[in-house]
BALOBA-1460 file (C-alpha; in Angstrom, 3 decimals):
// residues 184
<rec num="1" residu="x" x="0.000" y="0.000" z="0.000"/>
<rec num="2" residu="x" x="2.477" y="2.322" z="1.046"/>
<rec num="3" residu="x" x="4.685" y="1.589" z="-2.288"/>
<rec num="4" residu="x" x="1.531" y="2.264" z="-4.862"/>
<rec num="5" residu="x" x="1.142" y="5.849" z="-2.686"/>
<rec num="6" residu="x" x="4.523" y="6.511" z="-3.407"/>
<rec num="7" residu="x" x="4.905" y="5.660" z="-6.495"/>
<rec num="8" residu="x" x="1.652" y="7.487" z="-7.324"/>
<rec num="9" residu="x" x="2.403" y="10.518" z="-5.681"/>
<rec num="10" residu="x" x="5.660" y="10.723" z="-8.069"/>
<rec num="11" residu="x" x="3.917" y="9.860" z="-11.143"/>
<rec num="12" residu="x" x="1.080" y="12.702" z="-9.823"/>
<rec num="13" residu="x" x="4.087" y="14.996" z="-10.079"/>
<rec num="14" residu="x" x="5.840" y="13.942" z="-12.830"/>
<rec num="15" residu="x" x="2.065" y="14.377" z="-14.998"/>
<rec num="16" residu="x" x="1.502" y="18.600" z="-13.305"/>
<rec num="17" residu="x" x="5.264" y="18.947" z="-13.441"/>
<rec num="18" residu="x" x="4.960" y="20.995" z="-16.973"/>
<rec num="19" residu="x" x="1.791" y="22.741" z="-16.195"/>
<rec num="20" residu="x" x="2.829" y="24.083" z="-13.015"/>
<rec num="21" residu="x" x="6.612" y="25.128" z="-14.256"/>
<rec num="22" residu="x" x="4.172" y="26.917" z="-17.223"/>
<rec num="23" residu="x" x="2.730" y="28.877" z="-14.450"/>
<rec num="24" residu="x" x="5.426" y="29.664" z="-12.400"/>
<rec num="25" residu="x" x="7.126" y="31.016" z="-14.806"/>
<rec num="26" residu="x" x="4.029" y="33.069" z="-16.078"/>
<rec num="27" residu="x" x="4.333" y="35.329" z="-12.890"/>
<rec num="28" residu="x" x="7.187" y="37.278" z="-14.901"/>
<rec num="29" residu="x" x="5.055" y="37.215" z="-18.263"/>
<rec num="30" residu="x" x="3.718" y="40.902" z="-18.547"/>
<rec num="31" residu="x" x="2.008" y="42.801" z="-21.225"/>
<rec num="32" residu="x" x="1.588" y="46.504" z="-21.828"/>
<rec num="33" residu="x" x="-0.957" y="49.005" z="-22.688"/>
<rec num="34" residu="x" x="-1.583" y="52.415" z="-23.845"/>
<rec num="35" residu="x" x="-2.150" y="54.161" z="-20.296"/>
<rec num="36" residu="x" x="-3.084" y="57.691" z="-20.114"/>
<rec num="37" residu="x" x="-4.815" y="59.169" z="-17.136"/>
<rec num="38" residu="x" x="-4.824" y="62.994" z="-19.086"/>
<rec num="39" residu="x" x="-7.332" y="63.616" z="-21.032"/>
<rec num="40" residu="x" x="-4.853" y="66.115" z="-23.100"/>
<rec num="41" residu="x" x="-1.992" y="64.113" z="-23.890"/>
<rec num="42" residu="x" x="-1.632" y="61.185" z="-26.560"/>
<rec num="43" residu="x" x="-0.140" y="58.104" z="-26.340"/>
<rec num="44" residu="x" x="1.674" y="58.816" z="-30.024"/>
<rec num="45" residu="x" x="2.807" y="61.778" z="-28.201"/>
<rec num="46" residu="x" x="4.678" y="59.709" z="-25.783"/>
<rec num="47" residu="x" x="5.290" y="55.856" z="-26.594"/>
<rec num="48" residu="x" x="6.691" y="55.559" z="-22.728"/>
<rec num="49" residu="x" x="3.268" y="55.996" z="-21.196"/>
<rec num="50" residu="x" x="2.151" y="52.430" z="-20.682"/>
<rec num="51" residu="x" x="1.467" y="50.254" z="-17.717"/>
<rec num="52" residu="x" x="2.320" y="46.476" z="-18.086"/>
<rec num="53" residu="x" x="-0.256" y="43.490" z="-16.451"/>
<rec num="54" residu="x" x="0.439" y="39.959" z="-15.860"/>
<rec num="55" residu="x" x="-0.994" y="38.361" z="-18.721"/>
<rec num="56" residu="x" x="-2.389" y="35.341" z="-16.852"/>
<rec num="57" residu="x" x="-4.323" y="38.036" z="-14.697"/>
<rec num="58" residu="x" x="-5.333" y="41.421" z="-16.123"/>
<rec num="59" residu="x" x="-6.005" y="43.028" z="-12.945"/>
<rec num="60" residu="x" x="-2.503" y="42.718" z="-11.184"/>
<rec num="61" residu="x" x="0.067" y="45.095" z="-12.900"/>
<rec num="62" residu="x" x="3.564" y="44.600" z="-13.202"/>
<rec num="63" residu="x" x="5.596" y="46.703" z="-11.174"/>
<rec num="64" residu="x" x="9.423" y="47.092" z="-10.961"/>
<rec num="65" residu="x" x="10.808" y="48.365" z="-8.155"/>
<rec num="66" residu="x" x="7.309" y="49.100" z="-6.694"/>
<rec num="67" residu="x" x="6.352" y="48.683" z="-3.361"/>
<rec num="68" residu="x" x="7.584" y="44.887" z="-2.247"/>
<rec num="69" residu="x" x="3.691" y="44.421" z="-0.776"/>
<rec num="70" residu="x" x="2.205" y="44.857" z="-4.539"/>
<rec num="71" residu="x" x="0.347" y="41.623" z="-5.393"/>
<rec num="72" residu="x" x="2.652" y="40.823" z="-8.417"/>
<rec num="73" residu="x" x="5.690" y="41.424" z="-6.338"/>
<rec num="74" residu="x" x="4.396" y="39.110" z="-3.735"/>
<rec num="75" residu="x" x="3.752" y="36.598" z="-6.172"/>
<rec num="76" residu="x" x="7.302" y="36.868" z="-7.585"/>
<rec num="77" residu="x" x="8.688" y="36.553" z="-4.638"/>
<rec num="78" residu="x" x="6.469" y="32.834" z="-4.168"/>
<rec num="79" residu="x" x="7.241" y="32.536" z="-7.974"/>
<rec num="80" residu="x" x="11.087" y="32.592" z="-7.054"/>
<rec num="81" residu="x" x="10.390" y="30.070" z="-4.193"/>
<rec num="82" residu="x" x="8.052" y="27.487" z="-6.205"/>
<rec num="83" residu="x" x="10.456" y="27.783" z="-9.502"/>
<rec num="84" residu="x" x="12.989" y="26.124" z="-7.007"/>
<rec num="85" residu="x" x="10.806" y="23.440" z="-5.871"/>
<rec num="86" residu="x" x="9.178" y="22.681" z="-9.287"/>
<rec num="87" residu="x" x="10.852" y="23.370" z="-12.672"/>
<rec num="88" residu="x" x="14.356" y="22.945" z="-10.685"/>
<rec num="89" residu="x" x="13.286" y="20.490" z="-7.857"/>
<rec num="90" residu="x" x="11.634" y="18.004" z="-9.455"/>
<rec num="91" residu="x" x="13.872" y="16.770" z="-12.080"/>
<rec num="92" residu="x" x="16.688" y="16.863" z="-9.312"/>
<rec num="93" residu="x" x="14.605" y="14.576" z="-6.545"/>
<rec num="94" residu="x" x="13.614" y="12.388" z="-10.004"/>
<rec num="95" residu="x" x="17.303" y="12.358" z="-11.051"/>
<rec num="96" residu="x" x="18.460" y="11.638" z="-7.139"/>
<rec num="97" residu="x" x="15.686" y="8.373" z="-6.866"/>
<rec num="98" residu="x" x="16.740" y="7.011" z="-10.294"/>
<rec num="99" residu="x" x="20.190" y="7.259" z="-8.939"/>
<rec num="100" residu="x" x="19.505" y="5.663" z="-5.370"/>
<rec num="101" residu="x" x="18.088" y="2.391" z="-7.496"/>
<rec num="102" residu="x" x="20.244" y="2.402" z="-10.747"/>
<rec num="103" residu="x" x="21.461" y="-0.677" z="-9.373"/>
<rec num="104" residu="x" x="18.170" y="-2.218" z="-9.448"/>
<rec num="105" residu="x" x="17.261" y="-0.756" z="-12.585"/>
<rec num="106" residu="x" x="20.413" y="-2.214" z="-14.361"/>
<rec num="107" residu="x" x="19.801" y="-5.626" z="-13.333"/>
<rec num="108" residu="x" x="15.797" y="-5.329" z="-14.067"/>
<rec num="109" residu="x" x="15.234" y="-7.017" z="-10.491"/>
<rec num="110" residu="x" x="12.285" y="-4.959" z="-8.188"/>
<rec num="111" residu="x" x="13.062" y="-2.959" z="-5.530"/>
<rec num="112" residu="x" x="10.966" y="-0.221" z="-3.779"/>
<rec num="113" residu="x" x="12.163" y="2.496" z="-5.565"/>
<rec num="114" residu="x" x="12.614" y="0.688" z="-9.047"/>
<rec num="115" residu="x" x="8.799" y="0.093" z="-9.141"/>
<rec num="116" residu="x" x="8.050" y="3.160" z="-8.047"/>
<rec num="117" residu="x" x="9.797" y="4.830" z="-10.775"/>
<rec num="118" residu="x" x="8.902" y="2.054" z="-13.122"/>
<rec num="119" residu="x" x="7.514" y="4.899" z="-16.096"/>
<rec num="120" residu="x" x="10.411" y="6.949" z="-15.906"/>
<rec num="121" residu="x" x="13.150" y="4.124" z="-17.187"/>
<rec num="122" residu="x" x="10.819" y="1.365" z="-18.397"/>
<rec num="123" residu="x" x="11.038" y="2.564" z="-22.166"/>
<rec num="124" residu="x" x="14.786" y="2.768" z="-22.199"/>
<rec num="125" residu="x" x="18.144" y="0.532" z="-21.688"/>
<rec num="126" residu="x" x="19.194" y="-0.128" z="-18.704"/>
<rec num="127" residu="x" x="22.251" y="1.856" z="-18.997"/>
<rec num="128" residu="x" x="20.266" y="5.361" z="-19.370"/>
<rec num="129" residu="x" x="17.809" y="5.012" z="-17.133"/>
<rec num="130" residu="x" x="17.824" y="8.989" z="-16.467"/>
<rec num="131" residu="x" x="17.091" y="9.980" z="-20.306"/>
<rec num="132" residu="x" x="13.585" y="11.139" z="-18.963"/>
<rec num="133" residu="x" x="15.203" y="13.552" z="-16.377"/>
<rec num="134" residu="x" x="17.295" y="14.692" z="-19.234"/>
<rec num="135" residu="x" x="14.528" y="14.894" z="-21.694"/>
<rec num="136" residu="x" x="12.245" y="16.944" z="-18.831"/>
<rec num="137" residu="x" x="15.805" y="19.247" z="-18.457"/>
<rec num="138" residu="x" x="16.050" y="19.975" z="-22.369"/>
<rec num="139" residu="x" x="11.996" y="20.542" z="-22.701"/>
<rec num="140" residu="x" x="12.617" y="23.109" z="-19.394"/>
<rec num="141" residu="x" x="15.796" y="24.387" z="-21.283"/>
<rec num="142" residu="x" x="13.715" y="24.716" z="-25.081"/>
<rec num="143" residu="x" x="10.678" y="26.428" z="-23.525"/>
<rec num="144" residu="x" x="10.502" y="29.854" z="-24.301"/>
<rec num="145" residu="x" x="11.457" y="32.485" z="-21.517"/>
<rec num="146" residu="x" x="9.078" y="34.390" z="-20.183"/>
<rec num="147" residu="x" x="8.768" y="38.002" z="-21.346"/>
<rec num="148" residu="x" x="10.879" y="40.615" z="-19.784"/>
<rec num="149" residu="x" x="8.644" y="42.959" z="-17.979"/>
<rec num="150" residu="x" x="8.362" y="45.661" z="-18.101"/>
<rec num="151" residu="x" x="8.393" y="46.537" z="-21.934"/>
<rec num="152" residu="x" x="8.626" y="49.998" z="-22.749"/>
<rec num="153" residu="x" x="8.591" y="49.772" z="-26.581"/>
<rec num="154" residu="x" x="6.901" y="46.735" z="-28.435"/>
<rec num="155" residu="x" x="9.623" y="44.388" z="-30.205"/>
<rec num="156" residu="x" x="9.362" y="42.762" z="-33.070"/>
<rec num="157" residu="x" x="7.886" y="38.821" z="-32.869"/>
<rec num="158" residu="x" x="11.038" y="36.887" z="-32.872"/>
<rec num="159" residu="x" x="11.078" y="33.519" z="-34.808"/>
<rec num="160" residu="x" x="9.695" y="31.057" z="-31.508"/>
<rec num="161" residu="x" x="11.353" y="28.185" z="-34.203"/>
<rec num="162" residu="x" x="14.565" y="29.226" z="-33.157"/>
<rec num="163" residu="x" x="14.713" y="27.499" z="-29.900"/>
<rec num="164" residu="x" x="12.576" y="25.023" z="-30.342"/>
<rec num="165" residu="x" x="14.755" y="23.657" z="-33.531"/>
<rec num="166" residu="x" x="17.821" y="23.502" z="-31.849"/>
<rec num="167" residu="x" x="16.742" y="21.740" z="-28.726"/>
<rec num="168" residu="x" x="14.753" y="18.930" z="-30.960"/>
<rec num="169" residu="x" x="17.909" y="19.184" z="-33.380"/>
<rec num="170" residu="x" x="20.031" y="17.887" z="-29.603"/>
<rec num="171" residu="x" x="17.674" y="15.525" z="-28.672"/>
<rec num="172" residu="x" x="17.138" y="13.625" z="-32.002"/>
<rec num="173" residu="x" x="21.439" y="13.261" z="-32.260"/>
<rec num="174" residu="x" x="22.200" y="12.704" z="-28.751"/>
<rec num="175" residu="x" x="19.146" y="9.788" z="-29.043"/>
<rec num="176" residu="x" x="20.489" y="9.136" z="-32.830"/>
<rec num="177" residu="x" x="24.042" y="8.483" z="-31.681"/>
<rec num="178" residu="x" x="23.144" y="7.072" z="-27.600"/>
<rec num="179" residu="x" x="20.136" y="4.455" z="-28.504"/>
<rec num="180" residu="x" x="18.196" y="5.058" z="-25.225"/>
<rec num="181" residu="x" x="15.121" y="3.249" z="-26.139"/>
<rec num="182" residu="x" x="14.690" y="-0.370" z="-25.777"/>
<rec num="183" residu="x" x="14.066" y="-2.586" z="-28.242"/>
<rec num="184" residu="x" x="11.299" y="-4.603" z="-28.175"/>
């Protein structure tokens, strides 16, 4: 009983691991807007006039260097805290279980640990059992950053393929020239 817990409550946070890192790092995803509080000015008189909101939550604006009690300051500061135990964390106490039973995993035989981390080195050989931990690291490393807040002046899109094409391009050679998957 106590081993299917476990081993549940790992796969339970290996399956929210990419939705909460997605909104962790949304806390520093911001998005600005025309803000002018004078009737008499224009904002094409002055591009610099804008006020930046989370874009997750349109009511909580984006302050730097504001008061350290605003509500998106406070929630950067638990952002800071959470990225840590999440994105970071999780991948590191997956990485550090894998290791405590690579000896089990190697040989195939059961132990506590190996069947409770059965899914993440079931699929490949026994000698790289952590290729999930690494594949989690490079999706964490080929996800886009979150904007930089605030923006004064709107960029230009960038290409999102960039990224994304270099991190598949290191995954497909380092699984073209490793072999991680088992054969069936």
């Amino acid at each position: 009983m106590l081993q299917r817990g476990f081993a549940f409550a790992i796969f339970l946070s290996y399956v929210v691991l990419p939705t909460v890192s997605r909104s962790v790092f949304e806390t520093w995803s911001c998005e600005n807007f025309g803000y002018i509080d004078d009737p008499t000015r224009h904002l094409s008189d002055d591009p610099t006039l804008t006020r930046s909101f989370m874009r997750t939550d349109g009511e909580v604006v984006c302050e730097v260097g504001g008061p350290s009690d605003s509500p998106h300051n406070r929630l950067a500061q638990l952002s800071y805290g959470l990225l840590v135990l999440w994105p970071l964390g999780m991948p590191a106490a997956y990485a550090a279980l894998l290791y405590k039973c690579r000896s089990s995993i190697r040989r195939r035989t059961q132990s506590f640990l190996s069947a409770s981390t059965h899914f993440l080195w079931r699929e490949y050989e026994a000698r790289f059992y952590w290729w999930e931990v690494a594949s989690i690291l490079m999706k964490l490393v080929r996800s886009p950053p979150p904007e930089p807040m605030p923006r004064v002046a709107p960029r230009p899109p960038e290409c999102p393929c960039r990224s994304h094409h270099h991190g598949a391009r290191v995954r497909v050679s380092g699984a073209h020239l490793l072999h991680p998957v088992r054969r069936r």
